[in-house]
C-alpha positions as CSV (number, residue, x, y, z in Angstrom):
1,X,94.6,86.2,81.4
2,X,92.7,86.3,84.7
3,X,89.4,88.1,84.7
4,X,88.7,89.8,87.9
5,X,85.3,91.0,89.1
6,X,84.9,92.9,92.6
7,X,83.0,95.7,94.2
8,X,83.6,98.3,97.1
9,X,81.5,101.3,98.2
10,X,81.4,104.7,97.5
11,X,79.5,106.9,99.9
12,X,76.4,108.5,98.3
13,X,77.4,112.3,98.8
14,X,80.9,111.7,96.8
15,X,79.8,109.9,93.7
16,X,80.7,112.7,91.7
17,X,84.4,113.7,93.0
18,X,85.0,109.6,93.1
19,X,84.3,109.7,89.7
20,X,86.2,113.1,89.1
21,X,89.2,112.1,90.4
22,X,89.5,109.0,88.0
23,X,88.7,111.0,84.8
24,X,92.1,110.7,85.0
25,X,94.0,108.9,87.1
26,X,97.4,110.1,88.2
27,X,100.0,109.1,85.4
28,X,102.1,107.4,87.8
29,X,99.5,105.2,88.8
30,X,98.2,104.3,85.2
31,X,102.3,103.3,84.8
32,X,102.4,100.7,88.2
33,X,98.6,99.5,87.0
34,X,99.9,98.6,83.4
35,X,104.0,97.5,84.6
36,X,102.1,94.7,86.8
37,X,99.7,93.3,83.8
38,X,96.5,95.2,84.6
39,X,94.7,95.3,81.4
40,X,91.3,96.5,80.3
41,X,90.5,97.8,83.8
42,X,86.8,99.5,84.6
43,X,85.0,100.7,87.3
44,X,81.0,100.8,87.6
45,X,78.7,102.0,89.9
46,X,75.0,101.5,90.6
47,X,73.6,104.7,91.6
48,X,70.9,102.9,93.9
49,X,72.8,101.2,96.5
50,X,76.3,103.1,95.4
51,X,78.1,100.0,95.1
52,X,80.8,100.1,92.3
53,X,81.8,97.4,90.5
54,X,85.7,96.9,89.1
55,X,87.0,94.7,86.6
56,X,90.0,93.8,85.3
57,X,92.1,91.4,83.4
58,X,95.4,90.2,85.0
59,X,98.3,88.7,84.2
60,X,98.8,86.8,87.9
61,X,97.3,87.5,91.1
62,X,100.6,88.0,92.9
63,X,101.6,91.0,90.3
64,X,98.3,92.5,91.1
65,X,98.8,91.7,94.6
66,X,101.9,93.4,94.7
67,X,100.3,96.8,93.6
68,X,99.2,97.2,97.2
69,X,102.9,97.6,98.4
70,X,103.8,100.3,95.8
71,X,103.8,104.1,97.4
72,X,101.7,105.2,94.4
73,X,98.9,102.9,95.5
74,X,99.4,104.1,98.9
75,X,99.0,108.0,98.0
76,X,95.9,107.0,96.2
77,X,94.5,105.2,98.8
78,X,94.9,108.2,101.2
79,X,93.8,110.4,98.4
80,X,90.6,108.4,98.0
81,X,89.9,107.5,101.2
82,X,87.1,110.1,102.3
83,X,85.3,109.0,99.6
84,X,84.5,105.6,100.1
85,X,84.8,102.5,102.7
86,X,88.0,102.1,103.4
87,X,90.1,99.7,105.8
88,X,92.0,100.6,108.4
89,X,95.4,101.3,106.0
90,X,93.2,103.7,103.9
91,X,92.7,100.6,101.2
92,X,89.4,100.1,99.8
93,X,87.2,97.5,101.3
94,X,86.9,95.3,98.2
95,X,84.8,91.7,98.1
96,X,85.8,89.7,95.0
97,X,83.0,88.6,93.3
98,X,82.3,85.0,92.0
99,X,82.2,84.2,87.9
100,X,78.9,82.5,87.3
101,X,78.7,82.7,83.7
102,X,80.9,83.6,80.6
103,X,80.7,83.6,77.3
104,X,83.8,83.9,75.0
């Protein structure tokens, strides 16, 4: 399993509807996360500088990858998109973030 750590940016005066709309997520979503071996997915944020921080476990990259190319993710993207930094195709701007230290 792959352990993936990354963060994007929410802006400050949506922190509450960001969060709002993922308490849930759409059903149909939750189904492509879990048929492309997402597991144990979370999102935090830090209040301060209104980064959030996502992880997930994975089965491969490439299924993960692939999400991007389903319509689901697409709606979601253009549902979410006021809310946060986005790219120019509505996606999130999202940095991966590098493992220093793990314990098991």
């Amino acid at each position: 399993m792959i352990r993936k750590a990354f963060k994007m940016k929410v802006y400050p005066n949506s922190i509450e509807e960001y969060a709002q709309r993922h308490n849930p997520i759409w059903k149909e979503l939750e189904e492509v996360l879990k048929k492309h071996g997402v597991h144990n997915y979370s999102i935090f944020l830090d209040r301060e500088t209104h980064i959030l921080f996502g992880y997930a476990e994975l089965e491969s990259e490439e299924k993960w990858n692939a999400i991007a190319d389903t319509h689901i993710c697409k709606d979601w993207w253009v549902h979410m998109a006021g809310l946060m930094e986005t790219n120019e195709n509505n996606s999130p701007v999202s940095t991966d973030l590098e493992q220093v230290f793990y314990l098991k």
